[in-house]
C-alpha positions in Angstrom: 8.5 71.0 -45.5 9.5 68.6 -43.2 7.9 68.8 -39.6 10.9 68.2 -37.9 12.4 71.2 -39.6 9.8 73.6 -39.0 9.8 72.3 -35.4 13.8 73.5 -35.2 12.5 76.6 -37.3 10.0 77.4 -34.3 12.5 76.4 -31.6 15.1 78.7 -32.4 12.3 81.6 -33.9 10.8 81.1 -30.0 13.9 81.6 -28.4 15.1 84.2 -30.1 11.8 86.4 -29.8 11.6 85.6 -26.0 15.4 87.3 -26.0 13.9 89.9 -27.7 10.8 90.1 -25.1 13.1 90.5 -22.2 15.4 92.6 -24.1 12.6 95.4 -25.5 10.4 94.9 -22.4 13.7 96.1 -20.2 14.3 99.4 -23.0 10.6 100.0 -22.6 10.2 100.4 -18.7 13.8 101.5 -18.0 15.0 103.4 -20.8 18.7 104.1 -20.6 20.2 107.7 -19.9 20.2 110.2 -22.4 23.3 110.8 -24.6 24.5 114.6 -24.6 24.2 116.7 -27.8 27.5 117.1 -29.1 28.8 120.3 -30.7 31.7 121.7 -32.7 34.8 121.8 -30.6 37.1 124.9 -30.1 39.9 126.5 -32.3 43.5 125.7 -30.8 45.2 127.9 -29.2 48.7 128.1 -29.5 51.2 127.1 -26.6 52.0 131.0 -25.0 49.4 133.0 -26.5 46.8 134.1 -24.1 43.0 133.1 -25.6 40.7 135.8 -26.4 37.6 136.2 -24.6 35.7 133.7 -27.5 37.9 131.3 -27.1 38.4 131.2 -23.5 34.6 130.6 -23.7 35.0 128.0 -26.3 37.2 126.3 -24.2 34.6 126.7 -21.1 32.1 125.4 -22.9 34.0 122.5 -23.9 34.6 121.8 -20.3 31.2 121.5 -19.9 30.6 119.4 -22.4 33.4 116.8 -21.8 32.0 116.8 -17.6 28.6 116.1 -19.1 30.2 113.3 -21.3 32.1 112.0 -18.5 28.7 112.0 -16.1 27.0 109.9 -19.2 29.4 107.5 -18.9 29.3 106.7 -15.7 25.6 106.6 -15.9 25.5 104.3 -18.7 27.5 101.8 -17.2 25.0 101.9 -14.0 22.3 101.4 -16.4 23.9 98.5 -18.0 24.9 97.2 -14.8 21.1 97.7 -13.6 20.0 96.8 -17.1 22.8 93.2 -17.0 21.2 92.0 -13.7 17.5 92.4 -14.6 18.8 90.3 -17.4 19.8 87.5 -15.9 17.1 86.9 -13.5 14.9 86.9 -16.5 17.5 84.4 -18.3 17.2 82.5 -14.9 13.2 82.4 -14.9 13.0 81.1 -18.5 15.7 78.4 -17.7 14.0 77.4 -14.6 10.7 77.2 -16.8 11.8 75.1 -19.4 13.3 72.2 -16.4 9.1 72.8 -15.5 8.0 72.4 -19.0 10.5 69.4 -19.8 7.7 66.5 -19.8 5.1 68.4 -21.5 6.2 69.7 -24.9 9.9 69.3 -25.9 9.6 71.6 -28.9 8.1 74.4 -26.5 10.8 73.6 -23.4 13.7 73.8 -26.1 12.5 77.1 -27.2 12.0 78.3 -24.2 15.3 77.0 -23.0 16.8 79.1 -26.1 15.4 82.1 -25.0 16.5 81.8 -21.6 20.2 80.5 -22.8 19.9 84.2 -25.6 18.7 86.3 -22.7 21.9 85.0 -20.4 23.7 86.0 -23.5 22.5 89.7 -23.7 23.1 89.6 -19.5 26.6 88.6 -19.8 26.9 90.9 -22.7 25.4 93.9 -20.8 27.3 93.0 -17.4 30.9 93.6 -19.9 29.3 96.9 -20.6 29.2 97.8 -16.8 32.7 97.6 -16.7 32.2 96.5 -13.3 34.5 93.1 -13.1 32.3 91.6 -10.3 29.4 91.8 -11.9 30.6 90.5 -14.8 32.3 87.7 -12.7 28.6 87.2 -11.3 26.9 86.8 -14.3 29.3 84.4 -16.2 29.3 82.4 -12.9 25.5 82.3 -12.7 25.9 81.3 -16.5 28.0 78.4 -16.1 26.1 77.1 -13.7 22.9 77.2 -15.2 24.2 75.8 -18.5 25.6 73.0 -16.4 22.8 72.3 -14.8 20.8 72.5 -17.6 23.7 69.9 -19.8 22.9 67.7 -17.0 19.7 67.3 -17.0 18.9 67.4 -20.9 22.1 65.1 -22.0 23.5 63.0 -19.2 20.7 62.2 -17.1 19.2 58.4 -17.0 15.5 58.4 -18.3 13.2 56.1 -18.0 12.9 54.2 -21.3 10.2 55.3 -24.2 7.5 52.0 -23.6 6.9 50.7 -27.1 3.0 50.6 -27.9 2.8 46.9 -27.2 4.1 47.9 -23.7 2.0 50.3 -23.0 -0.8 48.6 -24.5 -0.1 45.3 -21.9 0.3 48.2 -19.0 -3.1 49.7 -19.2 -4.9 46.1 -19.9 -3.0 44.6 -17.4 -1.8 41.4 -19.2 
């Protein structure tokens, strides 16, 4: 196989499992809230009957199940609020580490600029979950901004020319 294909192959295989790092390592250490047991609901009543005593406790009971429904809602869209801002300073550290890694490796920076780019994915994704419109607002705006940085940098900026081997060669001899 081609090396430049297996070095795409690893870029995107890299990025994808450093999503997958942040995303596992966030499940792992702060799982989310526990979903309530859900049970048979109860018979209808009719409109002007009075329920019997089984189902007036039917209905109670579903009560308390839709209050504990209602309480894991609002819960889970904490969590994935909690969950959408650990997120993206993760996504933000990876970004900011491939602009370190740019000169050294550009097969490892990519990657790692894949994972970070994945990872703000998953943030944004998680910040929709919250239903929470400024946070969601935050993390898209954090988003654009990095990406726009990063487009920059990567496609737009002036760098210094590759030196040929000759040029290099008359550099370090000094001729």
């Amino acid at each position: 196989m081609d090396n430049n294909v297996m070095k795409i192959v690893y870029t995107f295989f890299l990025g994808a499992l450093l999503a997958l790092f942040v995303g596992l390592g966030i499940q792992s250490f702060y799982p989310g809230p526990e979903m309530p047991e859900p049970t048979a609901g109860a018979e209808f009543v009719p409109g002007g009957s009075t329920p019997t005593g089984e189902q007036r406790e039917e209905m109670e009971e579903n009560d308390r199940q839709w209050q504990q429904w209602q309480q894991w809602q609002e819960e889970q869209q904490s969590y994935s609020r909690n969950v959408a801002v650990v997120a993206l300073g993760a996504s933000v550290v990876l970004l900011g580490l491939s602009l370190v890694l740019e000169k050294r490796n550009r097969v490892l920076t990519n990657g790692v600029m894949l994972g970070g780019l994945f990872t703000l994915i998953y943030a944004i994704g998680r910040s929709f979950a919250s239903s929470e419109t400024t946070m969601t607002f935050v993390a898209v705006s954090v988003g654009l901004a990095v990406v726009l940085l990063l487009g920059h940098r990567r496609f737009f900026q002036d760098r210094p020319a590759e030196k040929t081997p000759e040029e290099a060669r008359r550099e370090q001899t000094g001729v």
